[in-house]
KEVEXPA-668948 format. One record per residue (C-alpha): residue in three letters; z, x, y; residue number from 1. Coordinates in steps of 0.2 Angstrom, whole numbers, m for minus. Example, Ala and Ser with C-alpha at 12.3 -4.5 7.8 and 13.67 -1.06 7.14 Angstrom:
BEGIN
SITE     r      up    east   north     k
SITE   ala      39      62     m22     1
SITE   ser      36      68      m5     2
This chain:
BEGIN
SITE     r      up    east   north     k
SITE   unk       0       0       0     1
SITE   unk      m5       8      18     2
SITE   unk       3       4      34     3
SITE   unk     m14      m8      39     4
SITE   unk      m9     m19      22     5
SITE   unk      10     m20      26     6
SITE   unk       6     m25      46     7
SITE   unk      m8     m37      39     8
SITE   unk       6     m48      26     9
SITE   unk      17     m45      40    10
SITE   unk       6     m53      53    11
SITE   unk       1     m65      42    12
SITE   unk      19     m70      39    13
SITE   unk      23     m74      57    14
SITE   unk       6     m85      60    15
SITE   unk       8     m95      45    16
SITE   unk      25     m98      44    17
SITE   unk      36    m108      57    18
SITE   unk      48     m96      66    19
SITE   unk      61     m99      77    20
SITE   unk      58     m81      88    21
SITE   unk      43     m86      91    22
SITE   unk      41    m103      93    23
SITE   unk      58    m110      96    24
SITE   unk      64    m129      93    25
SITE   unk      50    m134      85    26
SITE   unk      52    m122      71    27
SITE   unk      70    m124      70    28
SITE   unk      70    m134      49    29
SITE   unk      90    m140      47    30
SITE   unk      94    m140      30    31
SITE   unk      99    m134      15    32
SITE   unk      89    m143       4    33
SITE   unk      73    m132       5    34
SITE   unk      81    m115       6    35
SITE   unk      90    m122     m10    36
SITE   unk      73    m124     m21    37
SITE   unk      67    m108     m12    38
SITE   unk      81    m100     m22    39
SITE   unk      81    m108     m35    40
SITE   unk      63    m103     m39    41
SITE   unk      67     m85     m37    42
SITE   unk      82     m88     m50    43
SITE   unk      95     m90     m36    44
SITE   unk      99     m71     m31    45
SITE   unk     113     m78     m22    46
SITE   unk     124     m82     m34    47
SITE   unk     122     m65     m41    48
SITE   unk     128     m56     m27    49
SITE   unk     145     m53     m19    50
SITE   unk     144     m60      m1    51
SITE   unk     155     m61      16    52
SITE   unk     148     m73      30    53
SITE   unk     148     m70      47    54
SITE   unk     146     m83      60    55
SITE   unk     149     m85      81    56
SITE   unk     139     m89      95    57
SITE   unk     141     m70     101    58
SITE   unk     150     m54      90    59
SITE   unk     142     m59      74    60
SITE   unk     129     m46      73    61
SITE   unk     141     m30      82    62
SITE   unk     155     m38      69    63
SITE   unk     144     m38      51    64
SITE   unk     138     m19      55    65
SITE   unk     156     m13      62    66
SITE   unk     160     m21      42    67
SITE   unk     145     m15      35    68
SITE   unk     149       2      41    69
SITE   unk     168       3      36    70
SITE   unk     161      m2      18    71
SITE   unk     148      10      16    72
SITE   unk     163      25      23    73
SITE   unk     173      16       7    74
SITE   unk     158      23      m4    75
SITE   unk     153       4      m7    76
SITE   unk     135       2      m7    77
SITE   unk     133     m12       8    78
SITE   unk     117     m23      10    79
SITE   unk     114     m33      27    80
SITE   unk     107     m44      33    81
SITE   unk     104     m48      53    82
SITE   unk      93     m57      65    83
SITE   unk      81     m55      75    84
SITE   unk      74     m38      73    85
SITE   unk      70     m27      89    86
SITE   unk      56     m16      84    87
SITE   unk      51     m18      67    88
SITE   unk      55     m34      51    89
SITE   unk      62     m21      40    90
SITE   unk      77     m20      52    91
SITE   unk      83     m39      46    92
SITE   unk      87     m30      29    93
SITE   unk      98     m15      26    94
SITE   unk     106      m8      12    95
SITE   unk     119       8      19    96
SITE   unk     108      10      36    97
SITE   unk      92      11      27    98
SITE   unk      78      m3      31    99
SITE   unk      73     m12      18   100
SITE   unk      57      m5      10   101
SITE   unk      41     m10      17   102
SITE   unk      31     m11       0   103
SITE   unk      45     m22      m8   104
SITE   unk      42     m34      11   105
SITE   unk      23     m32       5   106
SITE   unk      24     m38     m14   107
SITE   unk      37     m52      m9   108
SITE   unk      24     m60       4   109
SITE   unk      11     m59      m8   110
SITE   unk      23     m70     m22   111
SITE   unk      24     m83      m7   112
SITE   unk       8     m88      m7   113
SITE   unk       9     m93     m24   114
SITE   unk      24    m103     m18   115
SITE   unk      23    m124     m27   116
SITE   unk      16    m135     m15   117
SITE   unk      35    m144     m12   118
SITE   unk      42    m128      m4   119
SITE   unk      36    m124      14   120
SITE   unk      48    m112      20   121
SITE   unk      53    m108      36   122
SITE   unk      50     m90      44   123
SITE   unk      71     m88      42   124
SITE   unk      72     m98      25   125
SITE   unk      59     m84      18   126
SITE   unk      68     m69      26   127
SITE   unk      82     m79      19   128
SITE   unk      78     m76       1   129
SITE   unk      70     m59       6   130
SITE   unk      86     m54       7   131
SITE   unk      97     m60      m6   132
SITE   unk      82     m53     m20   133
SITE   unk      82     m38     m12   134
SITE   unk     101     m36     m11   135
SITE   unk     100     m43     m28   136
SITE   unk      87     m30     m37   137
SITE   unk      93     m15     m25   138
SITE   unk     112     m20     m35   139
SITE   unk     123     m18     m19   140
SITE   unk     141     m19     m21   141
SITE   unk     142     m31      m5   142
SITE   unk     131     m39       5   143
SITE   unk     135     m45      23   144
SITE   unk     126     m62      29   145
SITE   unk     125     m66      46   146
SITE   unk     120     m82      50   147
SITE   unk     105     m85      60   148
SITE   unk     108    m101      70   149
SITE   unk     123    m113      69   150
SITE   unk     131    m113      52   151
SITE   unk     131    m128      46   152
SITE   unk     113    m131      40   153
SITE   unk     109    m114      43   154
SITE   unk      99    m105      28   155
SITE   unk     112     m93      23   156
SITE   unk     124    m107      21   157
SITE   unk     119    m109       3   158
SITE   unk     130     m94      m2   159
SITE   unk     147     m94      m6   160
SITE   unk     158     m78       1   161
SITE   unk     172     m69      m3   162
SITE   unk     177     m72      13   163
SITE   unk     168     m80      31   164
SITE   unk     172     m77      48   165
SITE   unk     168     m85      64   166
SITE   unk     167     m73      80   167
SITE   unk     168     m87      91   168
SITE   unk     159    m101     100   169
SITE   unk     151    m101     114   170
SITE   unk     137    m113     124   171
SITE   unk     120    m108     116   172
SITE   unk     104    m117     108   173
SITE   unk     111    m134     113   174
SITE   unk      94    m143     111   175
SITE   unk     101    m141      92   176
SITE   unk     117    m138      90   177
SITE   unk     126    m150     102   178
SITE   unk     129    m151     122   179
SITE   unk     147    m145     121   180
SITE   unk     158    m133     113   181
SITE   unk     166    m147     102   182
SITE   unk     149    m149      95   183
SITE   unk     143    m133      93   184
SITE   unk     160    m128      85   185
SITE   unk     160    m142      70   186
SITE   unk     142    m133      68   187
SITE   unk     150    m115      66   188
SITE   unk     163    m123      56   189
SITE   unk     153    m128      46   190
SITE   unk     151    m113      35   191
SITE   unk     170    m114      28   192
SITE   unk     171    m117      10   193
SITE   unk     184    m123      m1   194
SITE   unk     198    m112      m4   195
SITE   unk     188     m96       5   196
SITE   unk     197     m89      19   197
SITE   unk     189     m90      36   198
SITE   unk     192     m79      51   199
SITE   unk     193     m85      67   200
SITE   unk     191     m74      82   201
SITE   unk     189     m86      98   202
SITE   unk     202     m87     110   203
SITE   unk     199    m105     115   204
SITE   unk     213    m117     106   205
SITE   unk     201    m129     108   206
SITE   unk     189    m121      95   207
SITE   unk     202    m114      85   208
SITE   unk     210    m132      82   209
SITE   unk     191    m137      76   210
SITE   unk     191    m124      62   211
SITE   unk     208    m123      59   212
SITE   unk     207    m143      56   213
SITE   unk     189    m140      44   214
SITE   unk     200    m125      35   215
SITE   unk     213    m135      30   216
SITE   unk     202    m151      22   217
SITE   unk     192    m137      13   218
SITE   unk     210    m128       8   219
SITE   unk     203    m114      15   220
SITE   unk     215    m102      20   221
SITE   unk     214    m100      41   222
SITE   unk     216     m82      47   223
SITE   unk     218     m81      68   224
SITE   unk     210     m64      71   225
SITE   unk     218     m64      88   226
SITE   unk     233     m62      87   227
SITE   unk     229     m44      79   228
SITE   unk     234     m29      91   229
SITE   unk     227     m13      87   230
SITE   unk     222       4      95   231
SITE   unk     207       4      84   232
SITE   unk     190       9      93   233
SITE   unk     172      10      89   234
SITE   unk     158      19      95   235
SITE   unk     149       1      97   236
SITE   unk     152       2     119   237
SITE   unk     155     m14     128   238
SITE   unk     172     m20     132   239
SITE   unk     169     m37     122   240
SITE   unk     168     m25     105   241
SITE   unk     189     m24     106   242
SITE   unk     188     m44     101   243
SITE   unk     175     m41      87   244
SITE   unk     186     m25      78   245
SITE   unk     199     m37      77   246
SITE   unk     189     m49      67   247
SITE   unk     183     m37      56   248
SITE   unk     201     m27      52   249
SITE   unk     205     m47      48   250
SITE   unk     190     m48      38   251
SITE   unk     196     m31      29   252
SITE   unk     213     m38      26   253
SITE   unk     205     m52      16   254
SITE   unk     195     m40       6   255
SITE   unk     211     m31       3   256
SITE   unk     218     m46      m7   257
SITE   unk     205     m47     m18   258
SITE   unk     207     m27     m24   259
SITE   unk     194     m20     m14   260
SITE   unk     199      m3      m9   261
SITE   unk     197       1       9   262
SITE   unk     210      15      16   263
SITE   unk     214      17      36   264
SITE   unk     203      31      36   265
SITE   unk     189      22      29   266
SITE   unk     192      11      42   267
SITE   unk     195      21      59   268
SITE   unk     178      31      54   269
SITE   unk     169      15      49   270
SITE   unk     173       7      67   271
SITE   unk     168      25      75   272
SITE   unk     153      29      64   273
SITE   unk     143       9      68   274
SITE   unk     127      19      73   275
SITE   unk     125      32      63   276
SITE   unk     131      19      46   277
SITE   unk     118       6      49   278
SITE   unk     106      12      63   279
SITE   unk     113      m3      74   280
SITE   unk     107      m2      94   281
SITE   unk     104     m16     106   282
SITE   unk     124     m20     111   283
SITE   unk     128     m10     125   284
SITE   unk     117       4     120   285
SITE   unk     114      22     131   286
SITE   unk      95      25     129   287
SITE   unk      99      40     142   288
SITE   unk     112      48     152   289
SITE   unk      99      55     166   290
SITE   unk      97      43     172   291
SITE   unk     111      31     164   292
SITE   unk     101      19     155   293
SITE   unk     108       4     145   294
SITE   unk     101     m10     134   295
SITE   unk     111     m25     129   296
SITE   unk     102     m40     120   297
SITE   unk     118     m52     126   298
SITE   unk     107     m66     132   299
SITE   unk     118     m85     131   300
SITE   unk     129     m87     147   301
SITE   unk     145     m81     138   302
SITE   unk     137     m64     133   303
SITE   unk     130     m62     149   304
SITE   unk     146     m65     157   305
SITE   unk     153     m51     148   306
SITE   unk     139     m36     152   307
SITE   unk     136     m41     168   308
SITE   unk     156     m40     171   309
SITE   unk     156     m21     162   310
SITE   unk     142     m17     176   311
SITE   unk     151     m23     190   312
SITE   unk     166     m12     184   313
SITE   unk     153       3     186   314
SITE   unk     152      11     203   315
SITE   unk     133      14     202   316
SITE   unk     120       5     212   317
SITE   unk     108      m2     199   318
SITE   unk      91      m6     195   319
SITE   unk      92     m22     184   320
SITE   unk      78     m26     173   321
SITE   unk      77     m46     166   322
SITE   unk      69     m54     156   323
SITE   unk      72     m74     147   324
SITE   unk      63     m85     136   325
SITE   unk      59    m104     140   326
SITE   unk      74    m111     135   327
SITE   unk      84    m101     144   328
SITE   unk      94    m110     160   329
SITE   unk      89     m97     174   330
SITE   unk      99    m109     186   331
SITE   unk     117    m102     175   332
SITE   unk     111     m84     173   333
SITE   unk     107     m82     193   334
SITE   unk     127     m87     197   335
SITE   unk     130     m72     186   336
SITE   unk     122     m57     192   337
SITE   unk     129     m42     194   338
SITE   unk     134     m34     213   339
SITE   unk     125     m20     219   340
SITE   unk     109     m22     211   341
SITE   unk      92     m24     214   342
SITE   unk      81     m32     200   343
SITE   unk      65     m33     192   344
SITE   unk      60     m47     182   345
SITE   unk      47     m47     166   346
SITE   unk      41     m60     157   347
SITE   unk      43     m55     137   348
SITE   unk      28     m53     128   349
SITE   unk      30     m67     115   350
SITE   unk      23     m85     117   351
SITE   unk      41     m93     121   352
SITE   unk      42     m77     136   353
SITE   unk      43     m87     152   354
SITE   unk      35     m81     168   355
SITE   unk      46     m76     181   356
SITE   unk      35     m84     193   357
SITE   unk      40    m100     187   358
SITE   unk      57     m98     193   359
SITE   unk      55     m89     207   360
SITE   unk      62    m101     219   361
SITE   unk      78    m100     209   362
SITE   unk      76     m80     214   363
SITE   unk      73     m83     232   364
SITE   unk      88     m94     234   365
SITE   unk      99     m81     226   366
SITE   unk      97     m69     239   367
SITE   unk      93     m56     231   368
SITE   unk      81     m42     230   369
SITE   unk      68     m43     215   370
SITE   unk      52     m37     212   371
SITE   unk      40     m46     197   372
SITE   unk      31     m39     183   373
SITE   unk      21     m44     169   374
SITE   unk      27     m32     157   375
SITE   unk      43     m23     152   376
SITE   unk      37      m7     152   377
SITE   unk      30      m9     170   378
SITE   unk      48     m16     175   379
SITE   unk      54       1     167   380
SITE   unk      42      12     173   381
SITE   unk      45       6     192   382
SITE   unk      63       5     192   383
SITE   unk      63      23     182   384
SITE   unk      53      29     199   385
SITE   unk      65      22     210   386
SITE   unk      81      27     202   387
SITE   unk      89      43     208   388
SITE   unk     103      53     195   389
SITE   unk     118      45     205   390
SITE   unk     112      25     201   391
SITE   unk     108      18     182   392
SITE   unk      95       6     173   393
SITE   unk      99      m9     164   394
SITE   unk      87     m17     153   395
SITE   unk      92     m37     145   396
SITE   unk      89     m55     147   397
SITE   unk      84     m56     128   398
SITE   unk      83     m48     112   399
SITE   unk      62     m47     115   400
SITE   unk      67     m38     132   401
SITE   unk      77     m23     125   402
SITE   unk      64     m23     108   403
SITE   unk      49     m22     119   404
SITE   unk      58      m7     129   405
SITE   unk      62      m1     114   406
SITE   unk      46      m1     102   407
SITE   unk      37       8     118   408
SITE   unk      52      21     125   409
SITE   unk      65      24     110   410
SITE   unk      54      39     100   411
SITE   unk      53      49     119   412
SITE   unk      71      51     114   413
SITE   unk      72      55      99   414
C-alpha cells in the first residue's frame, strides 16, 4: 500500500460517510442501535477489551492522555482513542503514543464497503469500531475511550468500563444535546453503568447532583474528583490542567481497587511525561519560544473562558489569531477576548469554516483592532511579521484552526 492508496480510502471515507467535523448537525446519527450491529458484525471487539470511559464537555481529551500516559509509565500497554484529529486520521488511534498504522486504516475501509446494506455507519460510528478491532487485534492491556459528543447516545457508549469519568459540563453543541446545563448533563450522565464507578470532576453542585442522582439508580459507585488536593503537575500547560489531574489520580484510585498496579512514581512521571507518552499537542501547546507562540484548540465558551484568562495573566501584548465554525456563537466569544491584543481572523478551511466577513459587524462593535484573512497560514504569516521578541502569538478558535497551523508549520520545528 503507498501513501496515494491510503489518502485515496482515506478521502473516500470522509465524502461517503456522514461526519460530524465536517458537516456538523446533520451528520450527528444518536443511537446506539447502529453502532451496536456495526460491532456485532466485526464479532463485538468491545467486549474483548478492557475499557475506562471518559466524558466532559472540556478536559476529556487532556484527562484520557494524562491516564494514557501514567499507564504506559506502569509498563501497561495503553490503546486510545480521541477526537478529532489535527493533522492526520491515524492520530484518533493510539496504542503507547504510536498512531495507529495506516495500512491496517487502509484494509479496514476496504471491509466497509462490503458492509450489509442495513448498516450505514456514521463517520464516528466507523472510527468507532476502528478502534476497538484495532485495540482488539493489537492485544492492549487497556484501552481509554473518549467519547465523542454527549454520552448518552454517543457511539462509544456501547462499551462497558472498568471505570467512567466525567470532566465536567459545560454549554456546547446545544442544537443536540439540550439548551441548558441540566440537559446537557443527564446527556453526560448518561454513560454511567450499573455498579461501575463514575468520576465526577465539575465543580458546579448543580451537575454534580445530576450524576450523583443517575450514580445512585445505576448503583454505581459516585467518586467527587474535587475534593482531591494534590501537588501533582504535568507537563500538559494551562492552568485548567490542575482540575483534570485530579480526575485522573481519582480515575487511578479506582484502578487501584481492581489490582491494577500503578506506583506514585508511575504516576508523578506519567502526569509529567503527557507529550512525549502519547504525542498529545493542541492544549496549551508552545510551538516556539522566539517568538512565544501558543496553540490551544479550547473552542466552547467555558474553554475559551479559561485560555483567554491564562493570556490575560501574561504581560505580553499579543497578536491573536481566530478562527470558528458555523455554529459557533461569535456574539459569546467577542465578550471574551483577551486585553491587549490585536487580532486576525481566518476562516477554517473545511465546509462548516465560517467567513469572518460574515460577522464582521459583531467585530466592529467590539472595538477592537482585527485584520481578516482567508487562510490560517496567511493570519500566521502576517501576525509572525508584525510580532517583535517581547510580544507572543496565539493561534485558536477551533480544533481546524490549530490543525491547519499545524499540518503547514509543525515540521519547521522539528
Amino acid at each position: 500500500m503507498t501513501n496515494e492508496h491510503y489518502q485515496e480510502a482515506i478521502d473516500w471515507l470522509f465524502v461517503q460517510m456522514p461526519n460530524y467535523q465536517i458537516d456538523g448537525q446533520k451528520a450527528y446519527k444518536p443511537g446506539l442501535d447502529n453502532i451496536t450491529r456495526l460491532c456485532a458484525f466485526f464479532g463485538n471487539p468491545q467486549e474483548k477489551i478492557k475499557c475506562i470511559h471518559i466524558g466532559g464537555t472540556n478536559g476529556k481529551g487532556s484527562s484520557s492522555n494524562m491516564l494514557a500516559s501514567v499507564l504506559q509509565e506502569a509498563g501497561y500497554r495503553t490503546g486510545l482513542y480521541n477526537s478529532p484529529h489535527l493533522i492526520d486520521f491515524t492520530e484518533r488511534i493510539k496504542i503507547n503514543g504510536k498512531n495507529c498504522s495506516k495500512e491496517f486504516v487502509f484494509d479496514f475501509i476496504q471491509k466497509l464497503k462490503n458492509l450489509p446494506e442495513d448498516i450505514r455507519p456514521s463517520f464516528f460510528e466507523f472510527t468507532t469500531i476502528m478502534a476497538f478491532e484495532y485495540f482488539y487485534q493489537q492485544q492492549v492491556d487497556f484501552a481509554i475511550i473518549e467519547v465523542g459528543l454527549g454520552g448518552r447516545l454517543d457511539s462509544t457508549n456501547i462499551i462497558t468500563p472498568l471505570v467512567s469519568a466525567i470532566t465536567n459540563v459545560q454549554l456546547d453543541h446545544q442544537n443536540i444535546l439540550g439548551d441548558t446545563i441540566e440537559e446537557i448533563a443527564i446527556e453526560k450522565a448518561g454513560i454511567i453503568k450499573n455498579n461501575i464507578p463514575i468520576i465526577c470532576g465539575d465543580e458546579d453542585e448543580i451537575v454534580r447532583n445530576i450524576i450523583r442522582e443517575k450514580a445512585a439508580k445505576e448503583k454505581a459507585p459516585f467518586i467527587d474528583a474535587t475534593v482531591i488536593h494534590t501537588i501533582l503537575s504535568s507537563d500538559l500547560k494551562g492552568n485548567y490542567q490542575q482540575k483534570n489531574i485530579r480526575v485522573v489520580l481519582a480515575i487511578v484510585e479506582e484502578l487501584k481497587k481492581l489490582q491494577i498496579r500503578i506506583s506514585d512514581q508511575n504516576l508523578e512521571k506519567g502526569l509529567l511525561h503527557v507529550h512525549e507518552s502519547t504525542g498529545f499537542i493542541g492544549r496549551w501547546f508552545e510551538f516556539s519560544k522566539d517568538p512565544l507562540t501558543i496553540c490551544d484548540t479550547g473552542h466552547n465558551q467555558a474553554g475559551l473562558e479559561y485560555v483567554f484568562s491564562q493570556l490575560n495573566s501574561i504581560d505580553r501584548h499579543k497578536h491573536v489569531i481566530l478562527g470558528f465554525v458555523n455554529d459557533k456563537k461569535i456574539d459569546e466569544v467577542m465578550a471574551l477576548l483577551p486585553e491587549n491584543s490585536e487580532f486576525y481572523f481566518a476562516k477554517p478551511a473545511i465546509s462548516r469554516g465560517r467567513h469572518p466577513e460574515d460577522y464582521e459587524n459583531l467585530l466592529q462593535e467590539a472595538k477592537i483592532f482585527y485584520k481578516i484573512f482567508n487562510s490560517v497560514q496567511e493570519a500566521y504569516l502576517s501576525a509572525k511579521e508584525r510580532c517583535t521578541n517581547e510580544e507572543m502569538i496565539f493561534i485558536g478558535g477551533s480544533n481546524f484552526i490549530v490543525g491547519e497551523f499545524l499540518e503547514k508549520n509543525l515540521e519547521i520545528t522539528e
